[in-house]
PDB file of N, CA, C and O in Angstrom, chain B, residues numbered from 101:
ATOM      1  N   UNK B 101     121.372  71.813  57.128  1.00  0.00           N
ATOM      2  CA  UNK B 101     121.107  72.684  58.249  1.00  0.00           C
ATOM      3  C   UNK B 101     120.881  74.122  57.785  1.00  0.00           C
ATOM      4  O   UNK B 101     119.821  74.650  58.119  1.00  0.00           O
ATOM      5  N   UNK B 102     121.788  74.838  57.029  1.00  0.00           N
ATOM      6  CA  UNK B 102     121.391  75.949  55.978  1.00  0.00           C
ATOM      7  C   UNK B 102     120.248  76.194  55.961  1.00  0.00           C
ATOM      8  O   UNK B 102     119.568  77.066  56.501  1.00  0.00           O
ATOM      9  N   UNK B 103     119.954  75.051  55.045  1.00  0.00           N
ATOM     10  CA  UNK B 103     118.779  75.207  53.947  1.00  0.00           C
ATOM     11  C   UNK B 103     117.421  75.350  55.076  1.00  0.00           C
ATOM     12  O   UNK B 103     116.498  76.160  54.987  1.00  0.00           O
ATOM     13  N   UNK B 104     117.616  74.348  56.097  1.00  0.00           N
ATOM     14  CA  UNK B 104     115.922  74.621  57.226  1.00  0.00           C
ATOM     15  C   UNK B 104     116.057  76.605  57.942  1.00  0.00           C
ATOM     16  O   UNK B 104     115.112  77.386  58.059  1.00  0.00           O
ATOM     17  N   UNK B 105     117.362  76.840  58.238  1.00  0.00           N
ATOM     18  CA  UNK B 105     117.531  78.135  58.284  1.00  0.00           C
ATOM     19  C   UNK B 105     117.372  78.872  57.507  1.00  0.00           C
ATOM     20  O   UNK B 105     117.521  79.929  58.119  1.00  0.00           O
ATOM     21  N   UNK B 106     117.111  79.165  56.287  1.00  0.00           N
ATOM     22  CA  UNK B 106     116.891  79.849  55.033  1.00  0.00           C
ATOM     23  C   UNK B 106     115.683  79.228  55.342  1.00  0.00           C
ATOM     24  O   UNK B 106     115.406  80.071  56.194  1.00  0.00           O
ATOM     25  N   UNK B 107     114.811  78.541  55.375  1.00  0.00           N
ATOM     26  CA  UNK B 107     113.517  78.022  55.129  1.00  0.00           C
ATOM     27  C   UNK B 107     112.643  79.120  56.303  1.00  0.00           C
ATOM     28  O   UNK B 107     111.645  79.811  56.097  1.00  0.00           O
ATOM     29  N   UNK B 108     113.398  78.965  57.462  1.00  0.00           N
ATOM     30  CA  UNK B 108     112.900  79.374  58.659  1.00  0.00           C
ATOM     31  C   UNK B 108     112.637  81.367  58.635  1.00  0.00           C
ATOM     32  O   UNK B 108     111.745  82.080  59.094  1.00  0.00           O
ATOM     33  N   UNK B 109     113.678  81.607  58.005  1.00  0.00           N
ATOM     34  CA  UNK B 109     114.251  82.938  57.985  1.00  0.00           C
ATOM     35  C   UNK B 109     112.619  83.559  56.680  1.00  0.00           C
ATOM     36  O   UNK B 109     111.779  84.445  56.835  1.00  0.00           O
ATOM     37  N   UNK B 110     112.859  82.512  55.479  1.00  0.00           N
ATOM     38  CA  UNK B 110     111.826  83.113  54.806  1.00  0.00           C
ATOM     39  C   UNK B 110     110.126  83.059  55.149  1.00  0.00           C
ATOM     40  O   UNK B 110     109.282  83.790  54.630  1.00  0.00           O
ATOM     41  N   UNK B 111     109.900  82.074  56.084  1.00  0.00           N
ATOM     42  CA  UNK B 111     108.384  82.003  56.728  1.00  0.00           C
ATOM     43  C   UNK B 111     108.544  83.231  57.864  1.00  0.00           C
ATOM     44  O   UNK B 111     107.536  83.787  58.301  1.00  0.00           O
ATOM     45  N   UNK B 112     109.789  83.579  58.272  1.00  0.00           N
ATOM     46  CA  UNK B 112     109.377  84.707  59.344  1.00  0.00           C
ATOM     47  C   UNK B 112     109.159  85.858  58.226  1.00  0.00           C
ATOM     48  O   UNK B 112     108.117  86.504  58.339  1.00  0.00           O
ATOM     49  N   UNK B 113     110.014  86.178  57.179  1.00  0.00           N
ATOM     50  CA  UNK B 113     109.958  87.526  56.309  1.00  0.00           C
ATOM     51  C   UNK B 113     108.240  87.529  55.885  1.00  0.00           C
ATOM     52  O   UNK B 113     107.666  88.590  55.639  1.00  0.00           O
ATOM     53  N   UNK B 114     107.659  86.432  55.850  1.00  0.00           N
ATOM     54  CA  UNK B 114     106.441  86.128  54.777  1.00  0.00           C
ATOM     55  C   UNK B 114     104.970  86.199  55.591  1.00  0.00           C
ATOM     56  O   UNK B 114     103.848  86.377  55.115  1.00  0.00           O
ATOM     57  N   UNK B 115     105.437  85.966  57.192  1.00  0.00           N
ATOM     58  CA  UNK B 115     104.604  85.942  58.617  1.00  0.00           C
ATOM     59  C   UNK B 115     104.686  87.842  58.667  1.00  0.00           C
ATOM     60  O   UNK B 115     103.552  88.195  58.993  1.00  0.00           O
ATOM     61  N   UNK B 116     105.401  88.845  58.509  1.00  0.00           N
ATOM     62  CA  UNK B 116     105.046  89.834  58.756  1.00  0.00           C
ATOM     63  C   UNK B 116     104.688  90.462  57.994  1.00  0.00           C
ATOM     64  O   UNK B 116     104.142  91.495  58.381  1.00  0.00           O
ATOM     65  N   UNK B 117     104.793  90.180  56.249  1.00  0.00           N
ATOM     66  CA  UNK B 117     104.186  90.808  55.313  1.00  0.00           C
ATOM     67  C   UNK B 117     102.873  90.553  55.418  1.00  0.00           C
ATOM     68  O   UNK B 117     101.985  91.401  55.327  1.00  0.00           O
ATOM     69  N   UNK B 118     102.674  88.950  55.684  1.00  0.00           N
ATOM     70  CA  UNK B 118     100.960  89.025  55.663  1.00  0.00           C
ATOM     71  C   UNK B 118     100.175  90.065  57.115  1.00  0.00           C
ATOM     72  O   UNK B 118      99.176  90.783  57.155  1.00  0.00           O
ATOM     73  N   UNK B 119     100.950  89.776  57.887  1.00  0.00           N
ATOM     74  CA  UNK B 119     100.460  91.023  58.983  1.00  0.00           C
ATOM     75  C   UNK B 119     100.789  92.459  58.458  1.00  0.00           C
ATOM     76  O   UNK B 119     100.117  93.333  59.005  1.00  0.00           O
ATOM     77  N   UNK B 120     101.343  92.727  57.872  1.00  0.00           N
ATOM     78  CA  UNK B 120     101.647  94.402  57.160  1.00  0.00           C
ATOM     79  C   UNK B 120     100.392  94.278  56.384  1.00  0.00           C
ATOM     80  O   UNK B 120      99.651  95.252  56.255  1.00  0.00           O
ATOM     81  N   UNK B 121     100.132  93.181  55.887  1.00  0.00           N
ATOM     82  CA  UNK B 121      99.188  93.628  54.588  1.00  0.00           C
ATOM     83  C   UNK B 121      97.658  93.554  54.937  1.00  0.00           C
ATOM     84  O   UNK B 121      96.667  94.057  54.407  1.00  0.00           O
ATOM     85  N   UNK B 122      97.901  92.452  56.415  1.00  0.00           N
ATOM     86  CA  UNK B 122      96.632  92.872  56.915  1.00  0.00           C
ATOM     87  C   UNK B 122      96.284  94.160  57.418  1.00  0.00           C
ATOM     88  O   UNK B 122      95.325  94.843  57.059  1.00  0.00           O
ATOM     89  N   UNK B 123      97.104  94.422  58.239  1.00  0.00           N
ATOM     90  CA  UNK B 123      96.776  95.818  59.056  1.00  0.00           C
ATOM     91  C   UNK B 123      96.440  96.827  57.951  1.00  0.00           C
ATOM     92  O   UNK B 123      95.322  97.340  58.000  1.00  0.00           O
ATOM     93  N   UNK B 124      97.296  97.182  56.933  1.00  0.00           N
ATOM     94  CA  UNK B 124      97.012  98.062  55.580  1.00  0.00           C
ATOM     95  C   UNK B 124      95.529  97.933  55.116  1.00  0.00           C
ATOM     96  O   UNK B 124      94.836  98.926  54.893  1.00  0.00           O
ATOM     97  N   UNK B 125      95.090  96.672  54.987  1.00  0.00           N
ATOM     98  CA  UNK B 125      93.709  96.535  54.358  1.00  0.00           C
ATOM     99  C   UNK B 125      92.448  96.757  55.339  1.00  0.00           C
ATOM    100  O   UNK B 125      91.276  96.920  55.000  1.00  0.00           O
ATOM    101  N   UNK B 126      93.113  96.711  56.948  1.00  0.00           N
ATOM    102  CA  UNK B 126      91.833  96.737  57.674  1.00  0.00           C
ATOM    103  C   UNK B 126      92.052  97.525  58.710  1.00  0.00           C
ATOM    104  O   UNK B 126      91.593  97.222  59.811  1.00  0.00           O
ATOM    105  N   UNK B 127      92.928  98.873  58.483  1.00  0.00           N
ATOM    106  CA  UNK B 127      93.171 100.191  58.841  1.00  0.00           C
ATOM    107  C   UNK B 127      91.871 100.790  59.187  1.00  0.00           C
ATOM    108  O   UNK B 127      91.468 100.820  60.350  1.00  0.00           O
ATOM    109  N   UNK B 128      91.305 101.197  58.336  1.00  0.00           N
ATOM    110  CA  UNK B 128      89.663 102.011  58.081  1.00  0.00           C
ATOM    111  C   UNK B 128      88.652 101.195  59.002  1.00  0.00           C
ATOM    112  O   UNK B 128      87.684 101.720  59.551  1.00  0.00           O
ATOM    113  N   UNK B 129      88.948 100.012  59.094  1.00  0.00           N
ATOM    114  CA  UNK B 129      87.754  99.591  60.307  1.00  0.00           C
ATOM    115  C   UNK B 129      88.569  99.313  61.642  1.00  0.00           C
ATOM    116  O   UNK B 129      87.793  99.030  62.555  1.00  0.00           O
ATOM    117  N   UNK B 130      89.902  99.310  62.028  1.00  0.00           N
ATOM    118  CA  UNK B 130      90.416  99.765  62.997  1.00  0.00           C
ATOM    119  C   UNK B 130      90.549  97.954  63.607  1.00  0.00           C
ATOM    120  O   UNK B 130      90.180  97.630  64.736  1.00  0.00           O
ATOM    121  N   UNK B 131      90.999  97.202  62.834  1.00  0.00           N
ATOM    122  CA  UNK B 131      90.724  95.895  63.097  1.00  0.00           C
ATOM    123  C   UNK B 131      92.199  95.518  63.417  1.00  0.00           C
ATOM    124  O   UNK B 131      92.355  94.305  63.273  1.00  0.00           O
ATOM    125  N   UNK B 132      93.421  96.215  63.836  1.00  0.00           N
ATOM    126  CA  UNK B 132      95.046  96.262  63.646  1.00  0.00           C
ATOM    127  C   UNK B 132      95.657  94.541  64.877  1.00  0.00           C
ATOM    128  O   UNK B 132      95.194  94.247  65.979  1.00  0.00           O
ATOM    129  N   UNK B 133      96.436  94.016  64.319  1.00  0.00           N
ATOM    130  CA  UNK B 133      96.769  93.006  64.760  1.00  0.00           C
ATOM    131  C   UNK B 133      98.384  93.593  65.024  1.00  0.00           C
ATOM    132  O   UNK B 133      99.210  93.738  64.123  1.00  0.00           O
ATOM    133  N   UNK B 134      98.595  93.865  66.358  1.00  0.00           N
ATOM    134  CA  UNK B 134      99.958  94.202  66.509  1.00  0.00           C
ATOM    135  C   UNK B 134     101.145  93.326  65.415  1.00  0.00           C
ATOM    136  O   UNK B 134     100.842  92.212  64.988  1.00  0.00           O
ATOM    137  N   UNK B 135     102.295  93.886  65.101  1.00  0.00           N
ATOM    138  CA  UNK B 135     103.253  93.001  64.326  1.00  0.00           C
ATOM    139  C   UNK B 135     104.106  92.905  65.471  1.00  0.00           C
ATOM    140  O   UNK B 135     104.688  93.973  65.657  1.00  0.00           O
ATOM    141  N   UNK B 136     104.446  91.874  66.449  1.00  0.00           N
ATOM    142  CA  UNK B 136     105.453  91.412  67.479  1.00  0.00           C
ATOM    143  C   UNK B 136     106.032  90.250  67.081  1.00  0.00           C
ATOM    144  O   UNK B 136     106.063  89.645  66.009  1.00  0.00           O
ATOM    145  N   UNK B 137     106.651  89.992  68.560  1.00  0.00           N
ATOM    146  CA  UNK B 137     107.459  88.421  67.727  1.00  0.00           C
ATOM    147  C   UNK B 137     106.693  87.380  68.529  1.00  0.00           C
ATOM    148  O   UNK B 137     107.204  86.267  68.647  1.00  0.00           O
ATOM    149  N   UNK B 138     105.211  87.702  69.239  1.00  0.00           N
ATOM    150  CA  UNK B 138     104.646  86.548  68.887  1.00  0.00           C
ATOM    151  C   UNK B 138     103.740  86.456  68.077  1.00  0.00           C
ATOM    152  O   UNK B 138     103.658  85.266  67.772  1.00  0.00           O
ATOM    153  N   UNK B 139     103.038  87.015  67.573  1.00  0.00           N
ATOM    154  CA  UNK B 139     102.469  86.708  66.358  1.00  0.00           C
ATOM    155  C   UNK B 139     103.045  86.440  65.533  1.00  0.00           C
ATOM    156  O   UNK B 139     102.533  85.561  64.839  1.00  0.00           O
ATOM    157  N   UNK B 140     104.235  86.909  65.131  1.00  0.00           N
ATOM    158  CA  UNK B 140     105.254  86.377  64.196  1.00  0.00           C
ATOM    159  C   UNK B 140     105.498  84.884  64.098  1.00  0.00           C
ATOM    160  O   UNK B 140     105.339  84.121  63.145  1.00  0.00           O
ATOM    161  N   UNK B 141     105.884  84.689  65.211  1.00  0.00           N
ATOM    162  CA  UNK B 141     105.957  83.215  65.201  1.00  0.00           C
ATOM    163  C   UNK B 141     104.891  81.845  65.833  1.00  0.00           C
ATOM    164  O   UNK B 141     105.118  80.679  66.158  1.00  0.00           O
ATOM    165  N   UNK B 142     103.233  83.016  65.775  1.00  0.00           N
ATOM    166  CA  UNK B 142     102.282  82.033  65.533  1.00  0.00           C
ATOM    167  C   UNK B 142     102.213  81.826  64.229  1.00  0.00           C
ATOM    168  O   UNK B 142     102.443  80.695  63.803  1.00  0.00           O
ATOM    169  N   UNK B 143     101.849  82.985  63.259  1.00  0.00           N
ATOM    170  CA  UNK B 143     102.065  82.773  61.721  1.00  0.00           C
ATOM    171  C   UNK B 143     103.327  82.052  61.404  1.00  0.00           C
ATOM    172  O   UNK B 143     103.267  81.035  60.714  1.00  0.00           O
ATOM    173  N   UNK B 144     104.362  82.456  61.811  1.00  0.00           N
ATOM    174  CA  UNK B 144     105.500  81.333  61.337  1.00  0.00           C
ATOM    175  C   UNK B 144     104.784  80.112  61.534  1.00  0.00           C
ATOM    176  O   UNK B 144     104.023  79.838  60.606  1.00  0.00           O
ATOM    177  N   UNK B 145     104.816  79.269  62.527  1.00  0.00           N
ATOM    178  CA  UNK B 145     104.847  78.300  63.086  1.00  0.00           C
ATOM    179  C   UNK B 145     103.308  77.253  62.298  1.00  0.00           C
ATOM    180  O   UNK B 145     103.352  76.108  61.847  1.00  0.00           O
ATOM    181  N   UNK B 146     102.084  78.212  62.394  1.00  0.00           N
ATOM    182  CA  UNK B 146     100.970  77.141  62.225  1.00  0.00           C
ATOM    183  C   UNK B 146     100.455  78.054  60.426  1.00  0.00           C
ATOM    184  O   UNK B 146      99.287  77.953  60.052  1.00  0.00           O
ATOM    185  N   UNK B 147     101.211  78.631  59.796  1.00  0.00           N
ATOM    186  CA  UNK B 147     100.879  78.854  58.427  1.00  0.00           C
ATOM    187  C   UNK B 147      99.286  80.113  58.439  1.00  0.00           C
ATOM    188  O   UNK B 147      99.077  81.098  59.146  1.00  0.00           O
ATOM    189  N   UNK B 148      98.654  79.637  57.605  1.00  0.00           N
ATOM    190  CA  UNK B 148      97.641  79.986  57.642  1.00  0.00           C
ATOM    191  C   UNK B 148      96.927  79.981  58.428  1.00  0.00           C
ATOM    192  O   UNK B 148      96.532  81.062  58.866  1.00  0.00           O
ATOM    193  N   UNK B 149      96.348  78.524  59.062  1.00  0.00           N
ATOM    194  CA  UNK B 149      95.650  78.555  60.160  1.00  0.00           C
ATOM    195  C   UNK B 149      96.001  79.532  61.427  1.00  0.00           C
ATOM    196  O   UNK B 149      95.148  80.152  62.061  1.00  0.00           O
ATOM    197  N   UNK B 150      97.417  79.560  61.683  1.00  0.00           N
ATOM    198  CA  UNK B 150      98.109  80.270  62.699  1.00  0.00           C
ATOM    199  C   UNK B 150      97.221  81.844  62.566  1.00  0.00           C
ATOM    200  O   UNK B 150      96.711  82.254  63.609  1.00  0.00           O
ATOM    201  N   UNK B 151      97.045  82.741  61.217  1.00  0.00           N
ATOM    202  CA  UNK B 151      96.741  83.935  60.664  1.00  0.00           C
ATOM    203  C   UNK B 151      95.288  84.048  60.997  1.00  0.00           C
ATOM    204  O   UNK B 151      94.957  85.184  61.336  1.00  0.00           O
ATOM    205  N   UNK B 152      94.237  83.051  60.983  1.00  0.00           N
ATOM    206  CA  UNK B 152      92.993  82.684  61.043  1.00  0.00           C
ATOM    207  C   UNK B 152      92.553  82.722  62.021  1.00  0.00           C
ATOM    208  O   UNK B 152      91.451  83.189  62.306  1.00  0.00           O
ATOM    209  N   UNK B 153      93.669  82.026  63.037  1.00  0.00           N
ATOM    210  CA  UNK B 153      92.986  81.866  64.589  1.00  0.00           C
ATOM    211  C   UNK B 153      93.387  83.058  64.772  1.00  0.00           C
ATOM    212  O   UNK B 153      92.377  83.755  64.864  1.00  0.00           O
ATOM    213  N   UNK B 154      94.296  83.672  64.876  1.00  0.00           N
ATOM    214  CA  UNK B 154      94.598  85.321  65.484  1.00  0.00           C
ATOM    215  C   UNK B 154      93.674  86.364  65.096  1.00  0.00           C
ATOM    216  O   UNK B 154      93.424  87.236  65.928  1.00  0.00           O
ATOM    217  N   UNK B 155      93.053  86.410  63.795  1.00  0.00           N
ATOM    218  CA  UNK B 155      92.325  87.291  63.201  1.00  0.00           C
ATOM    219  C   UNK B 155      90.804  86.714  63.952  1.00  0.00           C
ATOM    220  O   UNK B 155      89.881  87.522  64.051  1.00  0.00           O
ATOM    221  N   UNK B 156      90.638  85.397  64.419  1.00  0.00           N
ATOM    222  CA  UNK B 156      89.380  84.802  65.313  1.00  0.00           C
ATOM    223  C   UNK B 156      89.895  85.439  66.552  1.00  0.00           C
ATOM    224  O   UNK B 156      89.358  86.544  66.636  1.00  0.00           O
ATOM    225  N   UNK B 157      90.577  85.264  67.402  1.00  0.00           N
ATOM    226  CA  UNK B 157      90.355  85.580  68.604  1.00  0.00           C
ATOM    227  C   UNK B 157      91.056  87.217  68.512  1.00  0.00           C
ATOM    228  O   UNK B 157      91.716  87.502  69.511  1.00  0.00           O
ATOM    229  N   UNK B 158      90.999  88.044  67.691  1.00  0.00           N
ATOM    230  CA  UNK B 158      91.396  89.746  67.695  1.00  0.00           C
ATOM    231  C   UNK B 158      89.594  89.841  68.053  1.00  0.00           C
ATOM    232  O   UNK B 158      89.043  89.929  69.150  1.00  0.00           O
ATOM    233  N   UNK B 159      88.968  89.782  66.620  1.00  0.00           N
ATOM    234  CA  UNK B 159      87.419  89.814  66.773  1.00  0.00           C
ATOM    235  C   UNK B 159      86.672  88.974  68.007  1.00  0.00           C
ATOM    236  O   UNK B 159      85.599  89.345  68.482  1.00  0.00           O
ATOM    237  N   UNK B 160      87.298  87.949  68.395  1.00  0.00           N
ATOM    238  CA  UNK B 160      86.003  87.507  69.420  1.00  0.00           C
ATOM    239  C   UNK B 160      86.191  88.128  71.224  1.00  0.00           C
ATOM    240  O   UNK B 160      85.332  87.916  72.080  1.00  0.00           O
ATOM    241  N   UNK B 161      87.725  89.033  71.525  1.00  0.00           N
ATOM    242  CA  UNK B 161      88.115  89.365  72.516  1.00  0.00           C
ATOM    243  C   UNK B 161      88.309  91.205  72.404  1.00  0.00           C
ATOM    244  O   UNK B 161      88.046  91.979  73.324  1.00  0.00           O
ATOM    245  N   UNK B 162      88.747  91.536  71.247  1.00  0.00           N
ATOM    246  CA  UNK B 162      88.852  92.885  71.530  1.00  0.00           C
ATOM    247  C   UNK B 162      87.812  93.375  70.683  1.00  0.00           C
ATOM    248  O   UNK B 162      88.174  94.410  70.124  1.00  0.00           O
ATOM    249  N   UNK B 163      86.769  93.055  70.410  1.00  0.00           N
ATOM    250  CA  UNK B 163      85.270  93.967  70.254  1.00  0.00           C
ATOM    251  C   UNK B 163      84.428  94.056  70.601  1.00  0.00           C
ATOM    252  O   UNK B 163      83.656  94.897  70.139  1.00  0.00           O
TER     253      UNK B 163
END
């Protein structure tokens, strides 16, 4: 039980770095994906794809 909590705890730490590191890299074109706790835990939850579809529907709704 731990160990899925430690599992859980490190996909949330790893879900907002990749959103820190997005927003950092795509600052200058103004492309910012809020860091909340639901995006957090779309990236938690669906990995990569989760990061993909959000960065699809940022561009296909707010531009």
């Amino acid at each position: 039980m731990i160990k899925k909590i430690i599992k859980i705890i490190k996909k949330i730490i790893i879900s907002i770095l990749v959103l820190y590191g997005y927003n950092l890299a795509t600052q200058s074109f103004n492309l910012n994906i809020p860091i909340n706790i639901y995006t957090v835990l779309i990236i938690t939850f669906f990995d990569g794809c989760g990061f993909l579809g959000l960065v699809a529907f940022y561009l296909l709704n707010f531009r």
